[in-house]
Structures are given as structure tokens and as C-alpha cells.
N, C-alpha and C positions, 0 to 999 in steps of 0.2 A: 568135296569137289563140286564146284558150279560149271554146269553144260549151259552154258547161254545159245537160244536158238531162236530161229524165226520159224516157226512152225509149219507154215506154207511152204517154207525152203526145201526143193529135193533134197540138196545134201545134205541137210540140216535132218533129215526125215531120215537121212543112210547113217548118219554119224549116229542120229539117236539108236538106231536098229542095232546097229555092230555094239554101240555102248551095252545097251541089255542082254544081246547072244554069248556078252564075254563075261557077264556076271556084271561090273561093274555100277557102283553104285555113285550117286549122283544126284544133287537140286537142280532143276532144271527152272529154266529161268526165261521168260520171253521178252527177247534184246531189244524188242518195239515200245511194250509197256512200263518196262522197266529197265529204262536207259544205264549203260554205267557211269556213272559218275566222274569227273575227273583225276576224284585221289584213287578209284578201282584202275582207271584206268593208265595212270600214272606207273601205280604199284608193278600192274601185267605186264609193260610195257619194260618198266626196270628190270624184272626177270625174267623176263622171256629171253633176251638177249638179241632181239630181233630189231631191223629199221622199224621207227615210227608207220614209214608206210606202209608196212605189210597188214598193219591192223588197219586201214582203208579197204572198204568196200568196191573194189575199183570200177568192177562192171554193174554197179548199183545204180539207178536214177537219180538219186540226191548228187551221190560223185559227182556225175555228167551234167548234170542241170546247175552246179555250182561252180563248173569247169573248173574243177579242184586240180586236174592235171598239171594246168597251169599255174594254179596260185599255190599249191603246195609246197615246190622247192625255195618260194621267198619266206615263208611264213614259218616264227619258231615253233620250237617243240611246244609250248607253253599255248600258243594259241592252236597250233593241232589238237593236242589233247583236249582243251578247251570247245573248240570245233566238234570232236568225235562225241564228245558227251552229250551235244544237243541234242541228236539224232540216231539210237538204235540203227536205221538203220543204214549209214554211212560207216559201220561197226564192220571189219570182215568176221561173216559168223560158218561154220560156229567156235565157239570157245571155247573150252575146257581149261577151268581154273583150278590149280591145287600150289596148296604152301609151297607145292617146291619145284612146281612146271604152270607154265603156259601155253598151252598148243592152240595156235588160230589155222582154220581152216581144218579140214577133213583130211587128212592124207592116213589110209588104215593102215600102212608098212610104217609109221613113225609113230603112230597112237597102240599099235601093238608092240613095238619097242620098248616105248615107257609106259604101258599100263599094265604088261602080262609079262613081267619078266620075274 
């Protein structure tokens, strides 16, 4: 399982805490230095089951400084993903990656759902 974080991140910093209080093991990965990739991000994105936008960092500075708001819903999946992988941190983190889940963002009633069942 890869926890991608931005370590300055509160949440980022709650998500890592709750991970280790429940046992859960984990590479933890820093989403700035080491960006994901397009085929990573491709992959997450295909099983997650989620909108492309939700892995958009919406209340980020890169978002708002590239008024992605606006150009997002013209622009396909191919250049999103393309997009996302420039920049760590245009990423919504954190991520928790596993073969067979992808949870973005912290929400601890859905991460204790599928990690302690």
C-alpha cells in the first residue's frame, strides 16, 4: 500500500496518525518530490471509480493560478491526467493506494470501512 502525502499537509499529518493508531502498514511517498506519473495515475483513476476531478487539488495554488476551474471541463481525460502528473501538487492528497482501492482524500468513516474490516 502507497500513502502519498505532502507532509506539511494537516490532513496529510491526521491521515498519516489515524494510519499508524490502526496498525496499518504502508510506503509512504512524498507527492512534491515524487510526482505520479501518468500510467500511476491513469491506473488510480481507473479504479477508483471516481470523476477525474476529484483527484484535482481544488483549493491548491497551482489549481487557482491555472484557473483550472475553467479550463478543466473542455479538456480531455488524456490531457488531465497529463496535467496532474506535472505537478505533485495539483494531486488531491492524500492517497492511499492498494491493488484493489484507491482512496483520495482523508475522510476516517470511509478509510475505516475498508481498512479495518
Amino acid at each position: 500500500m502507497v500513502f502519498l502525502q505532502y507532509p506539511p499537509c494537516s490532513t496529510c499529518q491526521k491521515a498519516k496518525k489515524w494510519l499508524d493508531e490502526h496498525g496499518v502498514s504502508y510506503d509512504a511517498r512524498h507527492i512534491k518530490e515524487e510526482n505520479p506519473t501518468v500510467e500511476e495515475l491513469r491506473a488510480w483513476y481507473s479504479r477508483s471509480g471516481l470523476p477525474l476531478k476529484r483527484f484535482f487539488n481544488t483549493s491548491g495554488l497551482a489549481y487557482k493560478s491555472l484557473a483550472l476551474k475553467d479550463k478543466l471541463p473542455s479538456m480531455s481525460e488524456e490531457e488531465q491526467l497529463a496535467l496532474l502528473a506535472t505537478d505533485g501538487m495539483l494531486v488531491k492528497r492524500p492517497l492511499l493506494v492498494d491493488e484493489n482501492f484507491v482512496l483520495v482524500g482523508f475522510k476516517p468513516a470511509e478509510w475505516q470501512e475498508i481498512l479495518c474490516k
